[in-house]
Structures are given as C-alpha cells and as structure tokens.
N, C-alpha and C positions, 0 to 999 in steps of 0.2 A: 527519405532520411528523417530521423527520428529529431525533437526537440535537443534533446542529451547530447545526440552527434555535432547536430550545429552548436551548441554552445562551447562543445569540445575542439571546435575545428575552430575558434576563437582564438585559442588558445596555441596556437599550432606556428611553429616559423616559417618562415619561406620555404624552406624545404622539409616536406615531409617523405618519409622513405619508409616502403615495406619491410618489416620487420621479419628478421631471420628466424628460425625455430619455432614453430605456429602449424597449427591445426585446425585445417575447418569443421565446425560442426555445425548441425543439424539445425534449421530454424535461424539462421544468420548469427549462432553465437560460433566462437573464435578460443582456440586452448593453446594458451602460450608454453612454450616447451625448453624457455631457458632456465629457468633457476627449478630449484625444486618445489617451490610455491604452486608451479603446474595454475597460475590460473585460469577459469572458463567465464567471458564476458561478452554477456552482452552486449547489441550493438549501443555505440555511444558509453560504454561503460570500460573503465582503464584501470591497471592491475596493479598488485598492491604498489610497485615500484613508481606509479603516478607518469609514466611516460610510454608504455603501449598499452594503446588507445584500437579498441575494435570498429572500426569506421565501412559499415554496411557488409560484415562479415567478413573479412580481413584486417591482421593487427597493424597497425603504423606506429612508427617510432617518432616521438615528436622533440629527441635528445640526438639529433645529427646537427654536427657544424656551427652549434651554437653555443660553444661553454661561456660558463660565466667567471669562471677563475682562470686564469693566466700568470705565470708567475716562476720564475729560476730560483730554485731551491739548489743547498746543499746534499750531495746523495745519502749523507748521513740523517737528513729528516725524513724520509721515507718510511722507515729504517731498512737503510740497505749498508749494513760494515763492510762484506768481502765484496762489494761489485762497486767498480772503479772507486775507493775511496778516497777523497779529497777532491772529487770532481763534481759539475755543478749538474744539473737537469732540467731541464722544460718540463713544468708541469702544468698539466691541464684538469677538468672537470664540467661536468653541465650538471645539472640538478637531480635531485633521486637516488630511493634505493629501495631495496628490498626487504632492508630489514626497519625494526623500529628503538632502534641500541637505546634505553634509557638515559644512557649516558652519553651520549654520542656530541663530540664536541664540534664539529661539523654542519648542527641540526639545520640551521638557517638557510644552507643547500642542499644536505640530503634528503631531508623532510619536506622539499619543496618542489611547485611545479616549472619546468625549464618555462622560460620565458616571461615567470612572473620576478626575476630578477633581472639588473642590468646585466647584459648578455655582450657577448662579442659575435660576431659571425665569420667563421674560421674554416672551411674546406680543408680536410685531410693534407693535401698538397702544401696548402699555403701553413701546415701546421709546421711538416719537413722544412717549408722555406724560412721561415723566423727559426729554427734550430739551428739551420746551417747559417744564418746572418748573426746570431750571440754564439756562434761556435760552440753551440751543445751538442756532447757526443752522445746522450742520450733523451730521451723524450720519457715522461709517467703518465698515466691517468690515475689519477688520489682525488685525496676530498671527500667525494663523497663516495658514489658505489661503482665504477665501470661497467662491470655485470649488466650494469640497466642500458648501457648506451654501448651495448656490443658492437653494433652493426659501426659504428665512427670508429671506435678503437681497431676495429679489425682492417677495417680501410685505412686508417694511418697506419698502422705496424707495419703494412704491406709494402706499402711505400719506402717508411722507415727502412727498412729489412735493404733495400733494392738502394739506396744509399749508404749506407755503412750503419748508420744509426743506431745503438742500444734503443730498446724497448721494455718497459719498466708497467707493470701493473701492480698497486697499491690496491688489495679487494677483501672483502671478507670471507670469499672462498665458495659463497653459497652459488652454485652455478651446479646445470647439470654437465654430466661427461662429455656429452656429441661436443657441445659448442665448445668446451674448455678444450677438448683438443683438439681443435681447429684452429683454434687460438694458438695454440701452441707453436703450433706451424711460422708463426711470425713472433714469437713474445721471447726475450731473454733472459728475463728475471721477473720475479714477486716475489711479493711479503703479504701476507696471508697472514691476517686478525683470526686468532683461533681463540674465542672469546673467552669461554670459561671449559669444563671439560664436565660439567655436570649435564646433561639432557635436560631435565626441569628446569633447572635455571636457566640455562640458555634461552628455553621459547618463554621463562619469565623478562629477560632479561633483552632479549634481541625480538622476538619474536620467529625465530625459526630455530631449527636444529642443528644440534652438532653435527651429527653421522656424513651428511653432504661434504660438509665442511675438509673434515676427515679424509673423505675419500679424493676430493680435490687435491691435496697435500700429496696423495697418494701417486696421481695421474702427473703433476709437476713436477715430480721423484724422476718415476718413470721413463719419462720425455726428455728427459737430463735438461729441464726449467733451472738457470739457477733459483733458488730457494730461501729463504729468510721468514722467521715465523715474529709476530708478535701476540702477545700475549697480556691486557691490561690487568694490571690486580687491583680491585674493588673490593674493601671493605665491607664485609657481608655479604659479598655476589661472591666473586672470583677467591679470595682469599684463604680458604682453607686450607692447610699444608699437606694433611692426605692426601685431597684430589690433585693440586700440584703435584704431587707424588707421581699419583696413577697417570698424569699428562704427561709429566718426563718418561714414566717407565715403557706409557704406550711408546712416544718418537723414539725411542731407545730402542724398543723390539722389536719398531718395523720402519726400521734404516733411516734414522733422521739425526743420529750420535754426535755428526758434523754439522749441521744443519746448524747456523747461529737463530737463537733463540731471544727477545728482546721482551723483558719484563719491562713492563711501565707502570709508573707512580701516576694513581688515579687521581686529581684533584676533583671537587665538587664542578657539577656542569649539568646544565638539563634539568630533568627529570629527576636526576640526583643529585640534587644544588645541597640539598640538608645530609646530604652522607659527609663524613670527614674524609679526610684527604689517606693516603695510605700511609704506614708507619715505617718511616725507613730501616727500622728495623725487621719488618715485614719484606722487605725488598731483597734484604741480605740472607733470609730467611730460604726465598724461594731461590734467590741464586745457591748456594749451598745445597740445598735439595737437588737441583737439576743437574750441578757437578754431581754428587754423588749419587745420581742415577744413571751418569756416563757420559752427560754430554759435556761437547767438551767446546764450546762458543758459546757464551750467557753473558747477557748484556742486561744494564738498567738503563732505562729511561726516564725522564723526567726528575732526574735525580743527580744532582752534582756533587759531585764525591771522584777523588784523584784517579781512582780504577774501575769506575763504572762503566767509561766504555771503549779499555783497551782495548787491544788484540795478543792475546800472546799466545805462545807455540804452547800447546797443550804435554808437548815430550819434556823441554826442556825447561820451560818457563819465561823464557827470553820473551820482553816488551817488544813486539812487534811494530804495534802502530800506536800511537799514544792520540788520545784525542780529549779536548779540554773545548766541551762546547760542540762545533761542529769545525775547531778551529784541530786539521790534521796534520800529524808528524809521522812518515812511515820509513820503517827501516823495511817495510818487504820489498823483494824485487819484483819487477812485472809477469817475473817465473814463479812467483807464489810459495818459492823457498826459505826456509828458516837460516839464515846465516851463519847462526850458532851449530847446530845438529842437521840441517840440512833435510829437515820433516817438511813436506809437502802441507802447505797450508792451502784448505780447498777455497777457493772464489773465484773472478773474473778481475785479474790487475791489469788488466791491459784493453 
C-alpha cells in the first residue's frame, strides 16, 4: 500500500464501503462510473467529488453514515411547491461534490472532505427511525451533492420506501443514467439545479456540463419522478433573457409545460462575493419569459414580493395556495383539484 493510500485511509470513518459503479483497470488504477466526470485513479488517489477513494485497486466510498448536517426543514426550502406543501422534511448531507459552482452557497460542505467536519454517525435505519420519532413524512439529501454519497442515499430510500416515507433528493442532476435509474426505483421526488442553459458557461461556471444534466431531467420525466426544477439567475452568468428563452422553449418541447420551475435571486457568495445581487426586475423578467414560452408553474425565490410564490390554476387564475415565506395557506384538496373550474393541478398533496 502506497504512501497516498495510508494517508487517505486517515481520513476514512468507521465504516468504509465499496463503492457502486466502478471499473477495474489495468495496473491497480480504478474508473468510476457514476457521474459523467468518468474519473480514472490512481491507487491512493480520489476523484474530483473528494469522497471515492481508490484503495489498492478498488473504489471506496468514504461518505456513508456519516452526515454532517441534520436538520427539519420546511418542504418549501428544498424547493419543492407541488409535493406535500406545508409539510416539514428530514434533511440530511455528508460532505462533497462533483461540481465546483463558483457560487455555491453551500461551499464549506460541498467543497470539503467527509470527516474533516463535525460529523454525526447515522446508519441508514437509524436515519428512518429519527423520521418516524419527529413524525416526518418525508426524508431529503441537499446541501451539498447526493450524487457523491450514492451508495447511503440508496440504502436509506430503501428502507424509506418499505415504511411509508416520501424520499426527496435535492442534486444538481450531473449523474450518469444506470445509477439514476436505480435510484429511481426508491426516490419520489427532486428538484434538480439546471444551472445555466449556456455549455461554456456552465463548465466556466460549475465545472461540468449541461447535456448530462439535461438528459437526467429526461430519465425523472420518464420514471414518473415527481419533478421540480430550479434555476439560479446570476448576473452575468445565468442572466441573459435569450438563453432563458431557449431554457423555457427547450422544457416546453420536451414535456416539462407543468413541471414548476423556480427562478432564484442570486446574492453575492463565494467566488462571486464581488458580483451584485440580481435585479428584481430581472426576476420578473424571466418569470414573464417562461409564461410565455408555455409553462405554466414559475416560481421566484429569494425574493419577497406578495405573488412570488403562489400556486394558482393556470385555466382559471384562482390562488390556490398562497405562501408568505414558507409560512402556507392552501385551498387545494389532497385531489390536486381546482375548486373553481375543477383543472387537475399536477403534484403529490397527499
């Protein structure tokens, strides 16, 4: 065992666990096969995600049962509108991720390595049993990336699933297909960070690509994942009202009309501490846009304003759910009906 390996195996919690999706090759190096990053490492050497670790020619995951956030959120900080609204969530995370967002408000856990924070140690089981003891009917992994710490998420969902439990993943969508739809198998809903809709910017601005992205959206479609998109607008990154344009027209052409969409108001953070904050007239910009490219659920965030983040019937206009905050008022029933006109509003109310 190499120098590199023992200083890595330092770093490692009590349990360490073989990593799903993985390739052996030639010479003891190792090709990881979850995200599209595909990386080839080294023994002793750990990929960009900073949590699989190639340890004498197999990868190990060093992001099991050990998050460092724990924490009951509102299902409206997610953002999750049409799935149980006004109801609370378990949410969890461990350290890592695969991209490098400039902006990433998160950075102090996603950019970091599991266990060089204070940490909790949490078995999948004991994750389910604190859910059912604060009566949450749902479970998330947010924060920072899931993607990186597959193998725990997919072991709690399981469980989840086998109790009654919603399951909730908060990700930036960069995964390859096999494992997303394995996932799938156990998962109920995400909201999926579609960063910018430009290619160059993106790998300026995250450091990976749209296209993945994209086609994850596609596979969640599919699977009938409920679905919820967000979308931060950055000044000089994201901001343009063209490619907004070509964002909405893309989800518009290829079945995402209903899909609620959530524009967020970028403040300074990170990397882009010197960008200014977004202009709320900016905000109402791209909401306007994305109505009139057809979709018909468009949400702001970080932005308080009386109607920013209704719910109303797209047929008739009728305020469905009024929300002030994360503080919710809903006329829908757990039938997803419009009381007015009687239009099918799509989500999960029950």
């Amino acid at each position: 065992m190499t120098k590199s390996t023992k200083k890595m195996l330092n770093l490692l919690p009590k349990m360490e666990i073989t990593a799903k999706y993985q390739q052996t090759k030639a010479g003891g190096r190792a090709g990881c096969l979850l995200c599209p990053h595909k990386c080839q490492l080294d023994d002793g050497q750990s990929g960009i995600c900073r949590v699989r670790i190639n340890m004498d020619g197999e990868l190990i995951s060093i992001a099991y049962a050990n998050p460092c956030s724990i924490s009951v959120d509102p299902m409206e900080k997610k953002p999750l509108y049409h799935f149980l609204p006004g109801t609370d969530i378990l949410s969890l995370a461990i350290e890592g991720c695969n991209l490098r967002c400039l902006n990433c408000q998160n950075w102090t856990i996603s950019q970091n390595i599991p266990d060089r924070e204070e940490r909790y140690t949490l078995m999948p089981e004991e994750v389910i049993e604190e859910a059912i003891r604060i009566k949450s009917k749902s479970i998330a992994f947010t924060y920072s990336e899931p993607t990186v710490y597959f193998e725990y998420m997919l072991d709690t969902f399981r469980i989840a699933r086998s109790t009654g439990i919603h399951t909730v993943m908060v990700s930036n969508g960069f995964i390859e297909r096999e494992p997303l739809l394995e996932l799938c198998n156990w998962l109920d809903a995400a909201n999926i960070d579609l960063k910018c809709f430009d290619d160059a910017l993106c790998k300026k601005l995250t450091g990976g690509s749209m296209k993945p992205v994209l086609k994850s959206l596609g596979v969640l479609r599919d699977r009938g994942i409920w679905l919820e998109i967000a979308n931060l607008i950055i000044p000089g990154w994201s901001d343009d009202l063209q490619t907004i344009k070509r964002m909405c027209e893309w989800l518009f052409d290829n079945g995402f009309s209903s899909t609620p969409i959530h524009f967020s108001r970028f403040f300074p953070n990170y990397k882009l501490a010197d960008t200014a904050s977004t202009p709320e007239k900016t905000m109402y910009e791209a909401k306007n846009m994305a109505l009139k490219c057809g979709l018909k659920y468009v949400y702001l965030g970080n932005i308080h304003t009386p109607d920013s983040g209704n719910t109303s019937c797209p047929v008739c206009g009728t305020c469905l759910i009024r929300r002030d905050g994360y503080i919710v008022r809903s006329d829908i029933g757990s039938n997803g009906i419009c009381p007015s006109c009687n239009e099918k509003i799509p989500g999960v109310w029950k």
